[in-house]
DOMARMI-583405 format. One record per residue (C-alpha): x, y, z. Coordinates in steps of 0.5 Angstrom, whole numbers, plus 500, padded with zeros to 3 digits. Last residue first. Layout:
N
XYZ;...
END
This chain:
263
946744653;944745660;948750662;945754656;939753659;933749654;928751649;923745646;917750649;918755644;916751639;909748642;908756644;909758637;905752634;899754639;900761637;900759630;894755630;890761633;893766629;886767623;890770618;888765611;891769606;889772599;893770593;899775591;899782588;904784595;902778599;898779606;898776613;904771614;903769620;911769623;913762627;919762631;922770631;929769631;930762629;926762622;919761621;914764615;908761616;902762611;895759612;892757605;886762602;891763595;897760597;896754591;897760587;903762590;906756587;908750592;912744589;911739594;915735601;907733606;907733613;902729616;899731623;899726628;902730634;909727635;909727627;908735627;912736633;918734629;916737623;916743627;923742629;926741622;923748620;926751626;933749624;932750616;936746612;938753607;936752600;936748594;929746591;927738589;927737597;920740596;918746599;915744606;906742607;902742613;896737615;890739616;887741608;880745607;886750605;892748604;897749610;903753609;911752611;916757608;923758611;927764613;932770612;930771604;924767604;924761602;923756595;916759593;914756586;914760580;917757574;923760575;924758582;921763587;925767592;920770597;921777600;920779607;916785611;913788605;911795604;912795597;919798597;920794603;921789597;927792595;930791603;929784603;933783597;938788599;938782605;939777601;944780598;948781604;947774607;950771601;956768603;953765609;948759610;950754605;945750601;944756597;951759595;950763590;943767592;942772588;934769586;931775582;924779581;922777589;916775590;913780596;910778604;907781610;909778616;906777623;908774630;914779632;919779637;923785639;929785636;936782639;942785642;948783639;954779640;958778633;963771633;968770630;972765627;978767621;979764614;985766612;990772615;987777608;981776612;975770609;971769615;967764619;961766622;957765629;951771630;948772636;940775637;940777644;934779649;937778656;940775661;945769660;949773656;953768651;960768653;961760655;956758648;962763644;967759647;965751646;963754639;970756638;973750641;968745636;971749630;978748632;977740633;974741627;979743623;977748618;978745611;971747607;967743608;969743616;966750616;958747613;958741618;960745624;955751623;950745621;951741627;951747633;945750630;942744631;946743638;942750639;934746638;931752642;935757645;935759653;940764657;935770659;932769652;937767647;936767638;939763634;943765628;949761624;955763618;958761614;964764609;962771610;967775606;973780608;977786606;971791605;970789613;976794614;976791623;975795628;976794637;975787635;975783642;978778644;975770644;980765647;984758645;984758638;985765636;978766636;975774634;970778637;964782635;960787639;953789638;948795641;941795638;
END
């Protein structure tokens, strides 16, 4: 997949020709996937990247150019998955913004309990985006697509790049990781619990181990692929992996997309 990456110097985007990236740390970062110039939930994304980069000292009225730049110059044709961030460079914190191509979408994921959580950062999304993806990595290993970060006494907390959401067997409502938990507020979560309470259906916060998965429905969301149907977990519970409620709740997912000109 081809990508490039520019920096904002208060006014504009340029483009890095090259950059030392031993020299620098992620300290935010957010994701969304853009197709033909239409994202989901975007002023989403757009709050929880502003909330996280004015945390920590940057000005918000530089912040809120940047994003207003970066929306200008996104492709409005096209598959892209774009990545805004904020680093740490021997300059100081510095925006920027990494334009690439987005992968193909995928509906399934085969899952692993992860041996550690190395996150350090829970709440923020950002620093530990290298690790969570060496993490990710260890259990493709086991033929796992994603891994699951559990608490110490066993309950699902997230995956590395994504949020889980399940529905119980013989249960019709649909059950998140309990607040109790610390992790990544997730967008695309968020707008399914809206589309949960616009239809009825009761959304429940709990403590979820891997036992209570055992004949469940598994989603694995996230802003790149929507809803993914977990269909396997590597020495884990049996899965329910009919798809009709994922398509349909994809389908209800998707259709929140708006135009970039619009947002």
């Amino acid at each position: 997949m081809s990508s490039r990456l520019y920096h904002f110097s208060g006014t504009t985007l340029g483009a890095i020709e090259w950059c030392d990236s031993s020299d620098q740390k992620t300290l935010v970062a957010d994701s969304w996937r853009v197709e033909d110039g239409h994202v989901v939930a975007i002023d989403r994304h757009r709050d929880r990247f502003m909330s996280s980069a004015t945390v920590l000292g940057l000005d918000e009225s530089l912040v809120s150019r940047f994003w207003a730049a970066v929306v200008e110059a996104l492709p409005r044709t096209g598959s892209w998955f774009p990545r805004v961030e904020v680093s740490h460079t021997a300059g100081g914190p510095t925006l920027r913004y990494l334009e690439r191509e987005a992968p193909d979408w995928l509906d399934a994921a085969t899952l692993a309990p992860a041996t550690y959580d190395p996150r350090t950062t829970p709440l923020r999304k950002g620093p530990d985006l290298e690790a969570l993806m060496a993490l990710r990595r260890s259990v493709a290993e086991v033929g796992a697509t994603e891994a699951l970060i559990l608490s110490p006494d066993g309950c699902v907390i997230e995956g590395a790049y994504s949020s889980v959401m399940l529905w119980r067997k013989d249960n019709n409502g649909v059950s998140v990781v309990s607040q109790e938990f610390p992790r990544i507020p997730s967008v695309t979560e968020s707008v399914l619990r809206e589309i949960a309470d616009e239809r009825g259906v009761p959304v429940t916060e709990e403590r979820v181990t891997l036992e209570d998965c055992e004949g469940a429905e598994v989603w694995v969301v996230s802003a790149l692929h929507g809803i993914r149907l977990a269909t396997a977990v590597h020495g884990g519970p049996h899965l329910e992996t009919s798809r009709a409620r994922r398509d349909q709740w994809q389908n209800a997912w998707w259709s929140r997309r708006a135009h970039l000109e619009a947002s």
